[in-house]
C-alpha positions in Angstrom: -32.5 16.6 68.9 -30.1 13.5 68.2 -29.3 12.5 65.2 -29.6 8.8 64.4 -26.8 7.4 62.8 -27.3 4.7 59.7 -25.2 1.7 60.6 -24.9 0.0 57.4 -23.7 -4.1 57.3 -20.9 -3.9 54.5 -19.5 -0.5 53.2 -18.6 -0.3 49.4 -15.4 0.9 50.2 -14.8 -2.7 51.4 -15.9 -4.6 49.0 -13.9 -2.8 46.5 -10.8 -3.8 48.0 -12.0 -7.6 48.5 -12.6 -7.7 44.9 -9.1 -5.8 44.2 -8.0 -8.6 46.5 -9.7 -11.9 45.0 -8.6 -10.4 41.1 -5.1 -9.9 42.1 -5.4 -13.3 43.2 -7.0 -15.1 40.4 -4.1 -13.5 38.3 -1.4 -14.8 40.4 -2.6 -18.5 40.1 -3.2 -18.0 36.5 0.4 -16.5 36.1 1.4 -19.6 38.2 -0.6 -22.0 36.0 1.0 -20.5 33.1 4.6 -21.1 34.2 3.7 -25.2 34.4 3.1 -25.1 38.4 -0.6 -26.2 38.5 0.8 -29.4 36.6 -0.2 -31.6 39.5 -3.2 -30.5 39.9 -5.6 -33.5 39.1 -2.5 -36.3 39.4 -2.7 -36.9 42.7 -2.7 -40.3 44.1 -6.1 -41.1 45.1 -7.9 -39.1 42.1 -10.1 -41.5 40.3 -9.7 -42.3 36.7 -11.8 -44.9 34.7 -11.2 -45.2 31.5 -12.8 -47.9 28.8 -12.2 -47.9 25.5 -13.1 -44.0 23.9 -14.9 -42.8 26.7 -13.9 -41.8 30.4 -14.6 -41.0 33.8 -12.4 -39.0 35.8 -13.2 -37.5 39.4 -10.3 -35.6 41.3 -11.3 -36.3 44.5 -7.9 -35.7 46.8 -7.5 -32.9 45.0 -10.8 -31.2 45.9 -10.3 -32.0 49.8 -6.7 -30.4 49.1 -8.3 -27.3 47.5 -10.6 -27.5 50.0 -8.0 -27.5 53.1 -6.1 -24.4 51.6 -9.0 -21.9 50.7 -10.2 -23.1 54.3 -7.0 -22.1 56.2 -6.9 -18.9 53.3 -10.6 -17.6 54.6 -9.5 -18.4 58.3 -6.6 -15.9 58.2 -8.5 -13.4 57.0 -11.7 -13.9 59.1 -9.2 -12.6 62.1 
């Protein structure tokens, strides 16, 4: 008799190093945002800021798409 072998989709061993990975870095930006280097974050030219008397309105929207652009080319190194 054969034995049948269990393929399973995602191993745990894995998964405990992607989550080693995206903690190491969440603590690197923080330490980062921490120093004063995340300062421009939000400040961008093309972020939208309204702002009438004591309220606001205030959508970063060039930052997003550059967020955006550097978790995209991020994933796509890894992906390969």
């Amino acid at each position: 008799m054969t034995a049948m072998k269990v393929m399973r989709p995602f191993a745990m061993p894995e998964l405990g190093k992607l989550l080693v990975i995206i903690g190491c870095v969440i603590v690197a930006i923080g330490f980062l945002f921490s120093l004063g280097l995340g300062n421009w974050m939000g400040k961008l030219p093309g972020d939208i800021r309204i702002e009438r008397g004591a309220s606001g309105f205030y959508f970063p929207i060039v930052t997003c798409l550059v967020i955006s652009i550097v978790l995209s080319l991020i994933f796509s190194l890894f992906r390969r």
